[in-house]
N, C-alpha and C positions, 0 to 999 in steps of 0.2 A: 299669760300675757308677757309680764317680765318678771325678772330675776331680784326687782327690787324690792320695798318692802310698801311699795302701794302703786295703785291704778289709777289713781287722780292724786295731783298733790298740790295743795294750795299753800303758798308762800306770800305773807304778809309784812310786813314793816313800813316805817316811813319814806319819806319820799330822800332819793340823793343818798343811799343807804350799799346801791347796790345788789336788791334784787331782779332786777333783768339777769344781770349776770350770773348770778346763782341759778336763776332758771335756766340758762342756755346752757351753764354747764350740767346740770341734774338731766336734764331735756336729751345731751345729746349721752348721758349714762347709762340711759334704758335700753338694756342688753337685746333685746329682739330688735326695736326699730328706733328711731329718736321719736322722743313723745311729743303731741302738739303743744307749743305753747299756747298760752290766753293770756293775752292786756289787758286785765283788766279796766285799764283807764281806757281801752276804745270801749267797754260797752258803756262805762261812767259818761263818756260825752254822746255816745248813741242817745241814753236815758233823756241825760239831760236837754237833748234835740229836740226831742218828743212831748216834752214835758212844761208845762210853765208852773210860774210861781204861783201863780192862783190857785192850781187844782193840787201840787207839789211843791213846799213851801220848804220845807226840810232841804229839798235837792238844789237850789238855787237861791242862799243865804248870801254867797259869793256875788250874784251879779249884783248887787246894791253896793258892792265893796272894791270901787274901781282899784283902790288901792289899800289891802291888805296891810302891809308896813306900816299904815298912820295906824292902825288898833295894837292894843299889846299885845302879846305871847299869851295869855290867856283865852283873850278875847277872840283871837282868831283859832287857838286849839280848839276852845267851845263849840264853834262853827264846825271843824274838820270833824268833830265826833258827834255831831248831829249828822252831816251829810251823808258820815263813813255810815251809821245806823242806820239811814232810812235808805242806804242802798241794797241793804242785807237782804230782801227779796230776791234784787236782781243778783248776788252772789250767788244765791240756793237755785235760780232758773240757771244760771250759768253752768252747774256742778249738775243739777238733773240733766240735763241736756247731751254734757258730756259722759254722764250716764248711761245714756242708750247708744256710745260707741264704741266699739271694741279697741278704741286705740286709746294708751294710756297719755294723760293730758299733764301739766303743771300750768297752774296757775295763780296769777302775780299781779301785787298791784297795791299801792297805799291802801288801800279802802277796802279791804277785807279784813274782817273783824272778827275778835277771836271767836266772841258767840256766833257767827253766823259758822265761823269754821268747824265751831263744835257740833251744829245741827247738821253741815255737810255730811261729817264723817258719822253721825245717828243716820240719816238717811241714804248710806252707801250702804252701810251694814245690812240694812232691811233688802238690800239687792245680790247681798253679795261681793260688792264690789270694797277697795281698800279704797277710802277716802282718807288721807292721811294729810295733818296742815304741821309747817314752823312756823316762828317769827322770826326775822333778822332784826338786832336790837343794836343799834348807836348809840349812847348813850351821850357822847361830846362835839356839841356843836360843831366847835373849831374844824374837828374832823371832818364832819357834814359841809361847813363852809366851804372846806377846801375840795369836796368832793364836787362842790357846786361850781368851783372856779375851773377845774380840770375836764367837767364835763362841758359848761356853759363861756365861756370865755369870754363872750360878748355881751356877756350880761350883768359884768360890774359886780364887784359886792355883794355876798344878797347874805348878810348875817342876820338879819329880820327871819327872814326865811329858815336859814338853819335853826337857829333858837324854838322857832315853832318846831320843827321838823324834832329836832331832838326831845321837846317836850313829848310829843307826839309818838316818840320811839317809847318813851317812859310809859306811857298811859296804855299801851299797846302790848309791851310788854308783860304788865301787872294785870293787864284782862284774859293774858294770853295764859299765866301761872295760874289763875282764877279758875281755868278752865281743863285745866290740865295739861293743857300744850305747849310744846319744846321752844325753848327761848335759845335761841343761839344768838352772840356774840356776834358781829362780822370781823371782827382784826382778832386775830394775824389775818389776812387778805388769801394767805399760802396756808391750801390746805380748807378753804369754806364748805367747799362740794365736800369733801369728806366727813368733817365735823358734823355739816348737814346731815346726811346719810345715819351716820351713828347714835343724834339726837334722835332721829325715827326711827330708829331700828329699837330703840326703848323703849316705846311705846307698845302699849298691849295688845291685845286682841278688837279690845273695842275704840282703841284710836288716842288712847291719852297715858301720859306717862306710870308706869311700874313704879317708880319711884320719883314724885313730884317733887320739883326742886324749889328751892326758894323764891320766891317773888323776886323778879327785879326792878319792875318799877314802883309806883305809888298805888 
C-alpha cells in the first residue's frame, strides 16, 4: 500500500491542539496516493443525531449544559471522558470499516481514546492490516487559548475552554503511555509531521512502543 509504517493511523489529542493539521500533512505523506482522512467529530455528531438521552445517556451529558464555563475544569473534563468512552464503539466501527478498503486512511479527532486506539491496532493485526495511533499532547493552556484566538477570532476569549482542553490533553496523554502509545509533543510547530512519523516508526510489530516512555500526564 505505502511506504509508511501503517495502513490506518488514528490521531488523538485534545481539542485547539492541532491535529487536523497533522493529519493533512501525514495524509498528503503517503507515498502511493494521499490517504483518506476521517473527522472524527462528523461521525460524534452523526452518533449523537441518531441517538437520545434516554436510550444513550453517556453521549449527551452536554445538552443539559447550555453553558459549559459556569461548571469547573473538572466537572466539565469528567463529562469529556465519559462521552470520549462511550463513543469507543463507534471508534472501532470506524477503523473496521476502513478495514475492508484498500486505501490507507488517518484518523482524527478529540474523542479517540487511547484504549479504544489500543483495541484498533488488536484488531488490525488479526487482518493483517497496520493499525497504528499517536497522541498530540499540549500541555499549556495559554498556548491552546491562543490557538483558540488565531483559529476562532469571533469568539472572544474562551480560557474556560482551553483550561478544559489542556487538562484533557494531560488525561489523554497518561492513558495514551498506559497503553503503550507514542505521546508527541506538538511545539516546535516545525518539523510535527516528522517527529510524528519517527514516534511510530518505534513502535513494534504489534503497535506499541519498543521502548515505553514515561508517563506524561497524570
Amino acid at each position: 500500500m505505502t511506504a509508511t509504517t501503517w495502513d490506518i493511523l488514528l490521531i488523538g489529542g485534545a481539542s485547539g491542539i492541532g491535529k487536523s493539521r497533522a493529519a493533512a500533512q501525514l495524509a498528503d505523506g503517503a507515498d502511493e496516493s494521499r490517504a483518506f482522512v476521517v473527522e472524527f467529530d462528523d461521525v460524534v455528531s452523526a452518533v449523537e443525531s441518531i441517538t437520545t438521552a434516554e436510550h444513550h445517556p453517556a453521549l449527551h451529558h452536554f445538552d443539559t449544559v447550555p453553558d459549559p464555563a459556569r461548571l469547573t475544569v473538572d466537572q466539565v473534563l469528567a463529562l469529556q471522558i465519559t462521552t470520549a468512552e462511550a463513543l469507543e464503539p463507534a471508534v472501532l466501527g470506524v477503523v473496521r470499516n476502513r478495514l475492508t478498503v484498500d486505501v490507507p486512511a488517518v484518523i482524527e479527532g478529540d474523542y479517540l481514546t487511547p484504549a479504544a486506539a489500543a483495541e484498533a491496532i488488536r484488531e488490525g493485526r488479526t487482518t493483517g492490516r497496520r493499525v497504528r495511533a499517536v497522541f498530540l499532547h499540549e500541555p499549556d493552556p495559554e498556548q491552546i487559548l491562543a490557538n483558540y484566538a488565531a483559529r476562532e477570532p469571533d469568539s472572544g476569549e474562551q480560557r474556560h475552554r482551553a483550561q478544559v482542553s489542556a487538562a484533557y490533553s494531560h488525561w489523554l496523554a497518561g492513558q495514551a503511555a498506559r497503553h503503550g502509545l507514542p505521546v508527541v509533543e506538538c511545539r516546535p510547530w516545525t518539523g510535527l509531521a516528522v517527529r510524528l512519523e519517527q514516534a511510530l516508526g518505534e513502535q513494534d510489530g504489534d503497535g506499541v512502543l519498543s521502548h515505553p516512555r514515561p508517563t506524561l500526564g497524570p
